[in-house]
N, C-alpha and C positions, 0 to 999 in steps of 0.2 A: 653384263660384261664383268668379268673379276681381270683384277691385278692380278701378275702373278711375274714371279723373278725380280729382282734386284734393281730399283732406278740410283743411283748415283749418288748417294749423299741425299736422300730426297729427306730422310727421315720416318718418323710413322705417321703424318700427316698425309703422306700420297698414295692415298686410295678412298675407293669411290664413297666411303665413309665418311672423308673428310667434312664437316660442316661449311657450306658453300658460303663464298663471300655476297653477297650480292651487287653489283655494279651497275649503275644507273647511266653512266656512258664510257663505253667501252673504247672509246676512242683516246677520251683525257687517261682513261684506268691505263691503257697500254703506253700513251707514249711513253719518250724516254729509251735508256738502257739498260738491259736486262740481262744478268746471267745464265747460260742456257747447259743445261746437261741432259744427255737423252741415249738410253737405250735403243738398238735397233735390234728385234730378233727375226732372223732371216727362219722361222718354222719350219721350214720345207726341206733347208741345206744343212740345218742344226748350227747356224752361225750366228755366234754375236757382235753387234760392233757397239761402240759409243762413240758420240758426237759429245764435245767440250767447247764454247765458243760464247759468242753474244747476240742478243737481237738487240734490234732499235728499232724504235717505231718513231720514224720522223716526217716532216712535213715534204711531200712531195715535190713542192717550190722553192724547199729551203727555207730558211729563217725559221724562225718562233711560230709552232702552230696558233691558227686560229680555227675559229668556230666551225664544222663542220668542210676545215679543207683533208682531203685525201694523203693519209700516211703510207709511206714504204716501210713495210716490216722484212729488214736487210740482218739476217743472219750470217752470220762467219766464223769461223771455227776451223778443228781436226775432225776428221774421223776416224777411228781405228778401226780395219775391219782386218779381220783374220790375219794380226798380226802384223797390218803394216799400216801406217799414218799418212791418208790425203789431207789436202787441204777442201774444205767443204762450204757451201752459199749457197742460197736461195732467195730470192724478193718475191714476197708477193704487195699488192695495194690493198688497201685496206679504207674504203669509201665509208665514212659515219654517214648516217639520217640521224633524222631531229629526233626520234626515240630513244636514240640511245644506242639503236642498233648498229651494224654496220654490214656490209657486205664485202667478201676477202673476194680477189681477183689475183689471177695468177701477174708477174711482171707482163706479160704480153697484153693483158684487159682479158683474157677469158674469164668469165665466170670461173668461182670455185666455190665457194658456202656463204652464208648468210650464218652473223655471229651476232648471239642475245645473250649476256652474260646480266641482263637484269633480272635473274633467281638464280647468280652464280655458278651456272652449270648449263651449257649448251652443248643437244648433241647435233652433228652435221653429217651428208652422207652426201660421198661424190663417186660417179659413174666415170672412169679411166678406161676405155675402150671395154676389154671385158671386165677389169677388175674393179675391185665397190671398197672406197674409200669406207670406215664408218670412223667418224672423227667425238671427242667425248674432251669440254674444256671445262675444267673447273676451275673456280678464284678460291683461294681459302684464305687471303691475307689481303690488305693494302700493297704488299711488296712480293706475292708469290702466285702461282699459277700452276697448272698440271694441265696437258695437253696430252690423247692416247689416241693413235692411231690404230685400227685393225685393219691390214687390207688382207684381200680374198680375191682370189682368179684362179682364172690360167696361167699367166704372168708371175703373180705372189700371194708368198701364203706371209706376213710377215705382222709383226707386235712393236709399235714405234712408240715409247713411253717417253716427256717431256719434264722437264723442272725449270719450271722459270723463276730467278728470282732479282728484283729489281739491284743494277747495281751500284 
């Protein structure tokens, strides 16, 4: 998979080049608040949007995480698409195991991918009726991240580039 067009201030660090950070649990690596910038290219319609906002990755109960409880990774933002500004959110859960690993679940508990960021670079791939998620997360910092979506269908043809950086 190549990068290709403009992510946001990402720098020349965001591509698939980047030297991978490694992270041993993904869980402590994420929490927190994070600043998020992200390309959307709709392929198909020839449309760009970007998304400006934050994520947090906080403890599902509330209070100070501990060991192995389940985060809400709560995004919020604009989007700009074709010229005009929504307001924009998503949750998903985010379940750690004792590896380090963890498993992302949509806010409803449906499954969505299983995340291994212990050799800095996990790729993910999710079936959406017809269309095929293929998900590509690299660490390349203590405080930064790169997330690429490709999806592909009937539904979309579409290139979702991410920059996350702790804020």
């Amino acid at each position: 998979m190549s990068w290709s067009g403009p992510v946001p201030e990402a720098g020349p660090r965001c591509a698939p080049e980047a030297v991978p950070y490694p992270v041993t649990d993904v869980a402590a690596y994420l929490a927190g608040r994070w600043r998020v910038e992200r390309t959307v290219d709709d392929l198909r319609a020839g449309v760009e949007g970007r998304f400006r906002g934050t994520a947090e990755f906080r403890p599902a109960g509330g209070g100070e995480p501990s060991d192995g409880e389940e985060l809400l990774h709560v995004e919020e933002g604009r989007l700009t698409w074709d010229g005009t500004e929504y307001p924009a959110s998503r949750t998903l859960r985010l379940r750690p195991r004792r590896d380090g690993t963890a498993e992302i679940r949509f806010a409803d508990g449906r499954p969505f991918h299983d995340l291994d960021l212990r050799g800095g670079r996990w790729s993910a791939v999710h079936p959406c009726s017809a269309d095929r998620y293929e998900g590509t997360f690299t660490t390349v910092a203590a405080d930064e991240w790169y997330l690429r979506w490709r999806v592909t269908g009937p539904a979309k043809d579409q290139l979702l580039r991410s920059v996350y950086r702790r804020a």
